[in-house]
C-alpha positions as CSV (number, residue, x, y, z in Angstrom):
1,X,0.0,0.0,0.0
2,X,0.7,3.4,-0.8
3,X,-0.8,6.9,-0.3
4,X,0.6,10.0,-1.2
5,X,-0.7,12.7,0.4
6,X,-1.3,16.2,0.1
7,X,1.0,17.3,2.5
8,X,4.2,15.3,0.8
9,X,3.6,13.0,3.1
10,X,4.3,8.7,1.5
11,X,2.7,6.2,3.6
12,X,3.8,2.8,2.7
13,X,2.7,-0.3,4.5
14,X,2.0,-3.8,4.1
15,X,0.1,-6.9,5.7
16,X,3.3,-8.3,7.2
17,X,5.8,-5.6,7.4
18,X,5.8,-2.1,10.0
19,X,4.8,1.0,8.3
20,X,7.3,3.4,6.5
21,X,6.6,7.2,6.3
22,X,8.7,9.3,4.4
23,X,8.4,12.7,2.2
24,X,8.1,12.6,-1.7
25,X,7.9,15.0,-4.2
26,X,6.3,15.7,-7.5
27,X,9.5,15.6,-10.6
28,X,6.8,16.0,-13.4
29,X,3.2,15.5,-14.7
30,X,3.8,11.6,-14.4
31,X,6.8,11.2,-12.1
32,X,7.6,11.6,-8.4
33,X,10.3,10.8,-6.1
34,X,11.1,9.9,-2.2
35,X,14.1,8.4,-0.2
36,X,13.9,4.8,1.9
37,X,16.8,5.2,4.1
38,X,19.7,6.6,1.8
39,X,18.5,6.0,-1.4
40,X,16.4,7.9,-3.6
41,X,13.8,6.2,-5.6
42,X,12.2,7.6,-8.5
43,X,9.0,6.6,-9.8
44,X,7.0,6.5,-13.4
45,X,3.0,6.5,-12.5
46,X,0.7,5.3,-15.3
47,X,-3.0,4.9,-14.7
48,X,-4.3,1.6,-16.3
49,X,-7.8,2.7,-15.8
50,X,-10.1,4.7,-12.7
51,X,-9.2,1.7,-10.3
52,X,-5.6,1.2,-11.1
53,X,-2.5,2.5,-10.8
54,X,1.4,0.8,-12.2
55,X,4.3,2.5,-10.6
56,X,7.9,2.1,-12.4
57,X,10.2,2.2,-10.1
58,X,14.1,3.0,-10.9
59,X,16.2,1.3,-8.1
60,X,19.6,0.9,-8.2
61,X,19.4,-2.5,-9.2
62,X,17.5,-1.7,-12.2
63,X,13.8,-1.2,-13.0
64,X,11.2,-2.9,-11.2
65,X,7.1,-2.2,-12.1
66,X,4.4,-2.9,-9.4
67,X,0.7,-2.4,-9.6
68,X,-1.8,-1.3,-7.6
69,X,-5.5,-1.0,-7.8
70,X,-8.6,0.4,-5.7
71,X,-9.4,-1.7,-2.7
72,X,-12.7,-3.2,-1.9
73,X,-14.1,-1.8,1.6
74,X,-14.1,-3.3,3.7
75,X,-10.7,-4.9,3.6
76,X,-8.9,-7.2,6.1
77,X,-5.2,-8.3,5.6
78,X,-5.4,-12.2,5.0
79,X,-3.6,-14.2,7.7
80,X,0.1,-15.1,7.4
81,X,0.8,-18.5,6.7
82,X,3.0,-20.1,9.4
């Protein structure tokens, strides 16, 4: 999960892992940018429709492409296989 917010403000969180906040900025009409710890990751954002969102991101060991779409309310993290 990801929200950007207003503010520059990135939440980034997951089912299994503790919540990251950290600032981000806009680079251009379809880019952005923040840093996790001491590097700074850029990102290409392409919407694939109203519910869906594909994020390119440039890391230093190359390009990796994630996607992310609207979630259904309510929503409940699955549990964790053990």
């Amino acid at each position: 999960m990801r929200i950007f917010l207003s503010n520059g403000t990135l939440l980034m969180d997951s089912c299994w892992e503790t919540y990251r906040l950290a600032e981000w900025e806009v680079l251009s009409d379809s880019e952005v940018a923040w840093r996790e710890d001491t590097e700074e990751i850029k990102a290409q954002l392409t919407m694939l429709g109203s519910r869906e969102l594909q994020i390119r991101l440039t890391l230093k060991e190359g390009t990796l492409t994630e996607r992310y779409r609207e979630a259904d309310l309510p929503y409940v993290c699955p549990e964790m296989k053990r």
